[in-house]
N, C-alpha and C positions, 0 to 999 in steps of 0.2 A: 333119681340117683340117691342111693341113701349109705350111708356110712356104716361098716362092719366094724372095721379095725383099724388101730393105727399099731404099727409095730417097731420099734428101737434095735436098730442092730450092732451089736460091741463092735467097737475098733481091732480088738486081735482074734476076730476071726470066728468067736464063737457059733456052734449052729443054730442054739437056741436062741431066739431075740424076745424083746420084751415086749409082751402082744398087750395094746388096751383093745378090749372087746365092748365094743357098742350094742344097745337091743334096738334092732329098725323099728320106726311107726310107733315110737315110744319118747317120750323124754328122757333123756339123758342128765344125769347130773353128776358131775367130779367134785367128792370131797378129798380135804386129806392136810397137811400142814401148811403154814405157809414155806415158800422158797424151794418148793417142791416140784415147781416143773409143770404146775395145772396151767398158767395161762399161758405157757409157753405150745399147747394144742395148737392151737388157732394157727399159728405162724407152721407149723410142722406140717397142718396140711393143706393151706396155702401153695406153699412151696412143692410139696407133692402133687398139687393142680399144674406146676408149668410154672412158679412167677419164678423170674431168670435170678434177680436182687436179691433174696432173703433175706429175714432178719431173724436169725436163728439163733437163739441165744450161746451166750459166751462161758459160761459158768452153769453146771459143771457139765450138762449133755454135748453141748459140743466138745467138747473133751475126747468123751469116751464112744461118742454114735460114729459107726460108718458108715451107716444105710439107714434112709427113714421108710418106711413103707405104708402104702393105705391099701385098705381091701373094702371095695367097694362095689353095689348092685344096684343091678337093671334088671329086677324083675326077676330074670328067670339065667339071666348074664350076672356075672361079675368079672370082677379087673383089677389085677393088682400093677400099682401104680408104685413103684420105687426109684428113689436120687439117690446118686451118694453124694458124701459130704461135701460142699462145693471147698477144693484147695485153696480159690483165691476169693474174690471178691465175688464172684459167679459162676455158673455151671450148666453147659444145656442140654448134659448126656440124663439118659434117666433108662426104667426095664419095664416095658409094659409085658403084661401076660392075661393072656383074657378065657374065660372057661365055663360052666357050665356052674350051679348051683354047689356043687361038691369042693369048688377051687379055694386054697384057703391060704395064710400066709405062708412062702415060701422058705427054704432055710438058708442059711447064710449063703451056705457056697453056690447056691441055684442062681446068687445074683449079679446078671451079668448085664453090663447097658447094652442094650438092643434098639432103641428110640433115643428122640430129642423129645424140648420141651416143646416144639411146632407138632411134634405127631402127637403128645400127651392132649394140646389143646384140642386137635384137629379132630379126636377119636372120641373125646368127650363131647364135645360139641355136637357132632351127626347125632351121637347116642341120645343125647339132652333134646334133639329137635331145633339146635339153634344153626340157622340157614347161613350156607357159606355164600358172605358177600364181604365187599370192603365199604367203610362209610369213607363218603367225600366231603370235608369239610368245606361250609362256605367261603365261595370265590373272596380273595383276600384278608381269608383266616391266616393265622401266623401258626396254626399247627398244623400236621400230617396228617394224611389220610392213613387208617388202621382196620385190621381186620377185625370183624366184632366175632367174640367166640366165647369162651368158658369165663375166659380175663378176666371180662368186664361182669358176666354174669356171676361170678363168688362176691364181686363187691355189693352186690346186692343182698348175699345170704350172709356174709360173717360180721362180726361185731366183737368190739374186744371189751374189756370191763374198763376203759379210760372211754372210748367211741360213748356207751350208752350212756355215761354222765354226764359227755361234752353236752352243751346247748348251742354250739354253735354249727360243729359237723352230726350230720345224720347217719352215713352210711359209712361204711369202714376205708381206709386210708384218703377221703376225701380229703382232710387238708391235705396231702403230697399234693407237689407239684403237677401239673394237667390230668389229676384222677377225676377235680371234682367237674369237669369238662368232657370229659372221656362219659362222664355218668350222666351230663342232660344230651349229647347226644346218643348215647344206646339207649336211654330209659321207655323212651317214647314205643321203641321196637318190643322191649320186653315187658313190656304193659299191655302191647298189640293195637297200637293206637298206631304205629307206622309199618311198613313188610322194608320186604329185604331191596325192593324196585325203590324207595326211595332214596339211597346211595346214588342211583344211578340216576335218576331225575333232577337229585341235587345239581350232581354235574353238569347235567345235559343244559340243564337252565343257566346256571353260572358259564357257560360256554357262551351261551345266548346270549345272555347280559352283556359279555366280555364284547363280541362281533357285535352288540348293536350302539353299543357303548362309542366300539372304535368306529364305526359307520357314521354315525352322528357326528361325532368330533370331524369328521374328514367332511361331510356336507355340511357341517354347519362354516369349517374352513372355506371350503369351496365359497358358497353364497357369499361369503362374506368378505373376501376376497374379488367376488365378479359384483359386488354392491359398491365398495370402492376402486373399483379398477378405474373408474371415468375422474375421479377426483384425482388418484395419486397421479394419473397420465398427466392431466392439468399439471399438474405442482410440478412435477419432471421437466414438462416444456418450459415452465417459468424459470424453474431453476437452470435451467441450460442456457435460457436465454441473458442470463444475470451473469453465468461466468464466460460468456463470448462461444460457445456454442452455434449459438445461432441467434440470426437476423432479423428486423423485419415481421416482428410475431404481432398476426392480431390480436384483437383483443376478446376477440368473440372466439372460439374455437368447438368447434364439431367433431365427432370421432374418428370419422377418414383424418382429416386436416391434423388430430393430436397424431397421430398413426404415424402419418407423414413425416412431421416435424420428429416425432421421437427415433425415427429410420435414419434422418437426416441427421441430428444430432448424433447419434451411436456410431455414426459413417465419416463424423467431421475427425479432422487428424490436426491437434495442435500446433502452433509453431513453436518449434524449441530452439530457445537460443544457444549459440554456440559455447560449451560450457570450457571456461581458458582458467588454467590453473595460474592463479597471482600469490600463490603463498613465497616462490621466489621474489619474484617481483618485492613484494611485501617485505621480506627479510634483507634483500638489499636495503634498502630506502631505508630501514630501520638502524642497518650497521651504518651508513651513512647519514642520517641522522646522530647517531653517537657521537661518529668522528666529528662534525660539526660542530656540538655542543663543546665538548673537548677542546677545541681550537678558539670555539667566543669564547671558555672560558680560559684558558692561558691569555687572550687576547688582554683582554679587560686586564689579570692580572696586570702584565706588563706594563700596561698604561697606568695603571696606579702605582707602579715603581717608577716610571718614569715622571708623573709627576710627585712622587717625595722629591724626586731629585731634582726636580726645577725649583722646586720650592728650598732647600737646601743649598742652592747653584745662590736664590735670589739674597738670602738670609749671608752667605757667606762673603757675596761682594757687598752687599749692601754694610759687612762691616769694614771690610776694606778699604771701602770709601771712608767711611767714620774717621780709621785708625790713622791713616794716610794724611787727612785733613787738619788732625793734630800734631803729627811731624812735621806737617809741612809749614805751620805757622813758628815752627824753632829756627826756622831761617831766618825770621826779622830781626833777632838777636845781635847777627853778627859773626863776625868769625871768635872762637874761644878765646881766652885772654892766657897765654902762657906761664902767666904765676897761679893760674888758680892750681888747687890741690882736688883731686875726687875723692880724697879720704877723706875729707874736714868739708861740715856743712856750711852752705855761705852765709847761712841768717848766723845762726848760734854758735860757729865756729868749732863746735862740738866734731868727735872722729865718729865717722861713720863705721859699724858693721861690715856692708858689703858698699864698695865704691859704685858711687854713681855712675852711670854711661858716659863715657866719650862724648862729643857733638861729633866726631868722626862716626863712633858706634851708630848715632841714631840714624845720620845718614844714608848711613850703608844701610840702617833696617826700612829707611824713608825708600828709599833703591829696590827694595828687596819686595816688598808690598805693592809698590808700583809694578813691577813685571808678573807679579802673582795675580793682580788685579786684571792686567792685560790678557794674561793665560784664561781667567774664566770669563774673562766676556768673550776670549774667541771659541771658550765649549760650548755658549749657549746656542749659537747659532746649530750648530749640529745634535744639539739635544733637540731642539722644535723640529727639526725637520725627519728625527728617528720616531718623534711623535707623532708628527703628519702620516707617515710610514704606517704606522701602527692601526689609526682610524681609521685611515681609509680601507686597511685590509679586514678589520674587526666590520666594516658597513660591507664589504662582500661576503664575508662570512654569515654574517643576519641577512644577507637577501638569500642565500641560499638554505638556510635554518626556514622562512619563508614559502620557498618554494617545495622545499622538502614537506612541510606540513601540508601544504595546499595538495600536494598527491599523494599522500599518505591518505587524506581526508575525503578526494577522489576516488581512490582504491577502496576506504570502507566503504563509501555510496556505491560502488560499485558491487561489490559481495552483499548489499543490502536489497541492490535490484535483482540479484540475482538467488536470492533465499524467496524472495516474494515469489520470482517466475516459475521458481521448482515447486513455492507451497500454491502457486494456482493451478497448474500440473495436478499435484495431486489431489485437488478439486475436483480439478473437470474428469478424472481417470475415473473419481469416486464414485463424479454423477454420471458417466456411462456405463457403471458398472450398475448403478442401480434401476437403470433404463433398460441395461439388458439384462435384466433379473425380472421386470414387471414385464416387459416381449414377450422374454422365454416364458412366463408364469400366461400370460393372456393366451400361446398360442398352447400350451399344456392343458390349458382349462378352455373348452369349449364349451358350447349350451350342451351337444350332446353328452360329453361329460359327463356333466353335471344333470344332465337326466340320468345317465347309467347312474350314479351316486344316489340320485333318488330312486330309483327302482331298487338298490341292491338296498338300500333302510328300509323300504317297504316288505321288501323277501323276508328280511332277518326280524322283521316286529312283527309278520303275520303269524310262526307260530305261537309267539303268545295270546295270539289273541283266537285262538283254539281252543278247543275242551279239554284236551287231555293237559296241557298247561295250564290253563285255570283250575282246573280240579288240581297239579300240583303244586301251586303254589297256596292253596288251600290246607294241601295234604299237609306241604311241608311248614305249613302254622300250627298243626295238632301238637307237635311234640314241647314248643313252648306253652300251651295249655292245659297239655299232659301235666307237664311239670308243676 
């Protein structure tokens, strides 16, 4: 395929467009000023091949182009290849037109989309000789499988004037994102170091790998699984026998006799105790516990007011007596002397302020003290005995403060035996659930099994070890060599 023309067609419609004419089987060279539009080819007919993205410049041809067109030969064929201007970010409409040596660019109004960018690759491709196949990337590649066609084959022919001075990329948009991936998987084919059968060998092998991968993994589970099946049995019985399971276990054990005992254990049914809800229970004892407290402590109060008051009882006769003891000794005196005066004192004969008492007065207060005196020694007697009252009810109140605590303390040992009995419960539920998960596994996995397991690894590893797989796994090292 070799390049005639590329042609520029006005936005309003013109017939004329603007042809660059190329000489085939020649060098080509564009001069002309800078900012003029030369390196902007490259990209024009790119985009005229199929690529969907363009990068068509913004100033000032995009502006003014409505059509870009190429005309281009096969010999004794040509084909005019025309896009119009993508409106948004891309475009997949395009106008193939294909004819005889005489076909040349067409005029404006001839151009009508007739194809996509799928029929532009798909027509150059057959033409070009490049085989319709799809490549299959290797089994846990993280990219797509893509059809290989013209795409990949212009990355190999264009080159822009930044591409030939980079030293780090070779071939044109290699840095983008998975170009430069896309290009050591095609290169190998377009060098002719691989055909179009190796897409499909890739696969076929990566399928192989996959089933022989998962076959392994499942026998090498198996074996290993029936290598410890005699040990976890052991361990199973032991532990069954440790949470009350079962009985009587020797010490020697054989694989009938494990068999046995683990049938026996799976088959055993625990005792459950009767579960009694005491959270009432509990909140009585507790409200009465309260009242209790409440009552020794008014209890106690009282008693320590009653004895202020003994002790104030003691204090207050005890001056009684005192006071009494001193009027009473006014009696030795005599009777009063009727000339005395209470306003005039008898030493110094001086007047008194406030007259002295009577002997009449004191008497009567001597009288008065006496009956007062007799009054509280008859309260004592009934204050001891409101105190006797007191203690004795405060020492029933502490034995039942007592009692209350001793089944309070009952009650927790009780919801203590019975947290234990539920968590051995789900012990023993545990260890029958893990007994009948090693059963159900022992009778799941037979020897025959596990020969079918071996036979199907053997089926799935014998193609590789065939000709036409080692010759492709040969094949498919060329293209890293190639490279």
């Amino acid at each position: 395929m070799q390049l005639l023309a590329l042609a520029l067609y006005h936005r309003d419609g013109r017939p004329t467009p603007r042809v660059l004419r190329f000489r085939p089987g020649a060098l080509n060279i564009l001069t002309g000023e800078s900012e003029t539009g030369k390196s902007e080819i490259l990209d024009i007919v790119d985009y005229c091949l199929g690529r969907r993205q363009p990068s068509l410049p913004d100033e000032p041809i995009d502006q003014t182009v409505g059509w870009y067109a190429l005309l281009v030969t096969f010999g004794d064929t040509r084909m005019v290849l025309a896009r119009p201007r993508p409106t948004g970010a891309s475009t997949i409409q395009a106008m193939i037109r294909t004819g005889d040596d005489t076909l040349d660019i067409p005029r404006a109004d001839e151009l009508v989309p007739n194809a996509n960018v799928a029929t532009i690759r798909s027509q150059l491709s057959a033409r070009l000789g490049i085989e319709d196949f799809r490549f299959q990337p290797p089994t846990g590649a993280a990219r797509s499988p893509f059809d290989v066609s013209i795409a990949q084959a212009a990355l190999l022919c264009f080159q822009n004037q930044n591409e030939i001075a980079d030293k780090k990329a070779l071939f044109h948009r290699q840095t983008e994102n998975g170009i430069g991936q896309a290009l050591k998987d095609t290169l190998p084919y377009f060098l002719g170091a691989a055909g179009p059968e190796q897409a499909l060998r890739r696969y076929e092998l990566g399928d192989a790998l996959r089933e022989q991968r998962a076959a392994q993994r499942k026998f090498d589970e198996a074996t290993r699984r029936q290598a410890g099946a005699d040990e976890r049995s052991t361990s199973l019985v032991r532990l069954a026998e440790r949470e009350g399971l079962l009985s009587d276990v020797p010490s020697t054990l054989d694989v009938p006799l494990t068999q046995s005992l683990l049938d026996r254990a799976l088959a055993a049914a625990p005792t459950f105790a009767e579960y009694s809800d005491t959270s009432d229970r509990r909140r009585t004892l507790t409200e009465e516990r309260r009242a209790l407290r409440e009552r020794w402590q008014q209890l106690n109060d009282a008693l320590a007011l009653v004895e202020r008051w003994q002790e104030q009882g003691q204090a207050f006769t005890g001056e009684l007596h005192l006071q009494l003891d001193r009027l009473t000794t006014l009696g030795l005196l005599g009777p009063e002397q009727p000339d005395r005066t209470a306003t005039v004192c008898p030493l110094c004969t001086s007047t008194l302020e406030h007259p002295d008492p009577s002997a009449a007065d004191l008497t009567e207060l001597t009288e008065h003290l006496a009956q007062e005196l007799v009054h509280a020694e008859t309260v004592q007697p009934v204050r001891q005995e409101h105190r006797r009252s007191l203690e004795t009810e405060l020492e029933a109140v502490t034995e039942g403060l007592r009692h209350n605590g001793a089944a309070l303390k009952e009650l927790t040992a009780s919801d203590e035996r019975m947290r234990n009995l539920q968590e051995q419960h789900l012990r023993i539920a545990h260890v029958q659930g893990r007994i009948a998960q090693e059963l159900t596994a022992a009778h799941t996995l037979s020897a025959d099994d596990l020969g079918r397991l071996r036979n199907n690894l053997t089926l799935i590893q014998e193609p590789r070890r065939r000709r036409g797989y080692r010759r492709c796994s040969r094949f498919l090292r060329l293209p890293r060599r190639a490279w």
